[in-house]
N, C-alpha and C positions, 0 to 999 in steps of 0.2 A: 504494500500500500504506500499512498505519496502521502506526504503532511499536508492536512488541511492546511492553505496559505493567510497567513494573518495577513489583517490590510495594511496597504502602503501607508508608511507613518504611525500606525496604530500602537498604542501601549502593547507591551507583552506583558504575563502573565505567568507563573510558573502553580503548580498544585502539585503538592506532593502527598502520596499518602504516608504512613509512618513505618508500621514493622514490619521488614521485611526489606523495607527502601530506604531508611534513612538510619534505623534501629534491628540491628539482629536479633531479636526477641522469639525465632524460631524453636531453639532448646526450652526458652521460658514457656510458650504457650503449648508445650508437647507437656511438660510437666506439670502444670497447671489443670488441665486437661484430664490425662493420668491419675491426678490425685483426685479430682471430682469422681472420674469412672471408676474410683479402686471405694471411693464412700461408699458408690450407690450400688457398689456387686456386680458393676459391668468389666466388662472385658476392655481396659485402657487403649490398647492397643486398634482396638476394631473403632472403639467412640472417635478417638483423634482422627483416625481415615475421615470420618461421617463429618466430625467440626471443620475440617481444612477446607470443605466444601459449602458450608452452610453457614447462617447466622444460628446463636445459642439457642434461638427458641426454636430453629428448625431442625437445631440438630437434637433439643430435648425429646422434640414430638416424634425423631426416627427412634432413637435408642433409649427412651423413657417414656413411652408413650402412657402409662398409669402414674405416671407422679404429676403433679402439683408445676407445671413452669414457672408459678415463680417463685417455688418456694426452689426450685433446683438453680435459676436464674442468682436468685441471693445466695444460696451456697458458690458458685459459678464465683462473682462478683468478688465475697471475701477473699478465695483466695487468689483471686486475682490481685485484688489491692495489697493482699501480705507479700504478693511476689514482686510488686512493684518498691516497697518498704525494704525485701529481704535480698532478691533476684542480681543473679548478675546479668550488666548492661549494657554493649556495646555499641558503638555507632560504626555506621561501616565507614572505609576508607576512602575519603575525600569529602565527607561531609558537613566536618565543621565550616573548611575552607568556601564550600559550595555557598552553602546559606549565609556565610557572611560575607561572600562575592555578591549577595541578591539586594537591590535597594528598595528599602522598605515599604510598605505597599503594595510589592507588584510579586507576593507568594503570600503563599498559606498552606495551612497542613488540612487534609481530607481523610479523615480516618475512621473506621469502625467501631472505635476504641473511644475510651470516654476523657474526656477535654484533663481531667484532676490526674489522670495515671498519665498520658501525653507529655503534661509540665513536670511530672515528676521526675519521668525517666528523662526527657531532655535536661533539667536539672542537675539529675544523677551520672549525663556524658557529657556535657558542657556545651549544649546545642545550643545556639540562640533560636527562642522563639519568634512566630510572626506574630503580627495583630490580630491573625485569624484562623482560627481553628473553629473547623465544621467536625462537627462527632458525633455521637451516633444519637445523643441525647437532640439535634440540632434536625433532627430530619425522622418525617414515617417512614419513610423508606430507605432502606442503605441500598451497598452496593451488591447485585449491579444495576441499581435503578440509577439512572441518569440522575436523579433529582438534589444527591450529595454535592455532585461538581459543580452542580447549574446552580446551586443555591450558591455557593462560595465566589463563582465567578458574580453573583447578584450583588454578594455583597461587596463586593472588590470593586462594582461598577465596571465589569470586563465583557466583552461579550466572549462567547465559547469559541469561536475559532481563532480569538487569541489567546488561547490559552495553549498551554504545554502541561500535558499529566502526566506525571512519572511513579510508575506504579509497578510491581514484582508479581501481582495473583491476576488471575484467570477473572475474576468478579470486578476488579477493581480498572483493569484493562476495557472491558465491558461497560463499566459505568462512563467511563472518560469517553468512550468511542458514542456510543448513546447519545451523548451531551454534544457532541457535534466539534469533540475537541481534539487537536493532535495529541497521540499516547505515546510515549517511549515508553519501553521494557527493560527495567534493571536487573541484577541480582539473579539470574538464573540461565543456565546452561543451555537452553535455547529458546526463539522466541515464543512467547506466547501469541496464541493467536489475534490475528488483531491488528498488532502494534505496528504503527510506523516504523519504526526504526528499533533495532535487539541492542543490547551493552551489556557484557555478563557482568559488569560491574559497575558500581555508580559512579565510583572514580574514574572510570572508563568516558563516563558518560558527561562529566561533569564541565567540563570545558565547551562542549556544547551546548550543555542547559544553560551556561552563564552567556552563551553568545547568542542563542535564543533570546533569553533575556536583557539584552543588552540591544537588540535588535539588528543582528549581524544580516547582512542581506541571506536568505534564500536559508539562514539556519546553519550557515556553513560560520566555521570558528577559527577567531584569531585568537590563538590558542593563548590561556588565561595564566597572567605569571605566578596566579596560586599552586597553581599544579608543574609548574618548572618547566613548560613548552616555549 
């Protein structure tokens, strides 16, 4: 696929989602996951297959269809929040650099995940946040409903074909595409379907996103002296 073409002169926009693409929290949310399925007598192993694909309440109604969602959702929840207190936190490489190449206003974070564990874990690797984080508490619908990215570029006052979503899942690819926006694909060993343009890395990726944002003609980059090009 080509990149939807932003307009001549137009603002650029960057949205990011968080774990996965900015945050390694993949061993976190396997264990997390894990320990809920090992309370409720399920088979850990099978539940985390079912959650990689699904939001909590969908993946409650596969693999706990007689319990209570939201009494499993608040179980979910706690320890989730204890793993953000306790967990270990990575950011992936080139990230700090990235986000503090971006001039304020023109990103924000698009996440699943809820706004209070977001700031903590950036906190916790020394991310600078933006003005704006859209989370799951922010929208009926996540991803891959378009309605997370369109909301964020609303409030950013961007329209969606200026925008750039940089995203690692299959749903979150989805939602960016929907929205009428160009997606890159980070963090994973091949492209996901969809996406404009693959990067198995964000560090990889990252001197582009900056010249995206910077408004380099046609998306091509004058390679960024953060990254040593």
């Amino acid at each position: 696929m080509t990149d939807t073409p932003a307009r001549p002169g137009s603002a650029r926009y960057v949205l990011f989602d968080v774990d996965g693409t900015l945050i390694d929290a993949l061993a976190n949310q396997r264990r997390v996951w894990e320990t809920w399925a090992t309370r409720y007598g399920l088979d850990p192993v099978a539940v985390y297959e079912v959650a990689l694909r699904t939001r909590p309440l969908e993946t409650f109604a596969a693999v706990a269809p007689e319990r209570d969602p939201q009494v499993c959702l608040a179980a979910l929840h706690a320890l989730e929040d204890e793993d953000v207190r306790t967990g270990d936190y990575t950011a992936f490489a080139g990230a700090p650099e990235l986000l503090r190449g971006l001039s304020p206003g023109c990103w924000a974070l698009v996440t699943s995940n809820y706004e209070h564990r977001v700031r903590a874990r950036f906190a916790r690797t020394g991310l600078p946040l933006p003005g704006l984080v859209v989370d799951a508490a922010a929208v009926d619908e996540g991803k891959p409903s378009p309605v997370p990215y369109l909301l964020a570029a609303e409030r950013l006052g961007a329209a969606p074909r200026d925008c750039l979503v940089i995203e690692d899942a299959p749903s979150g690819v989805a939602s960016g595409l929907r929205a009428g926006m160009t997606v890159w694909g980070v963090n994973t060993a091949s492209p996901v379907d969809g996406v404009h343009r693959h990067f198995a890395s964000l560090r990889e990726a990252a001197s582009d996103i900056l010249a995206f944002a910077h408004g380099a003609p046609g998306g091509e980059t004058a390679r960024a002296r953060h990254f040593g090009h």
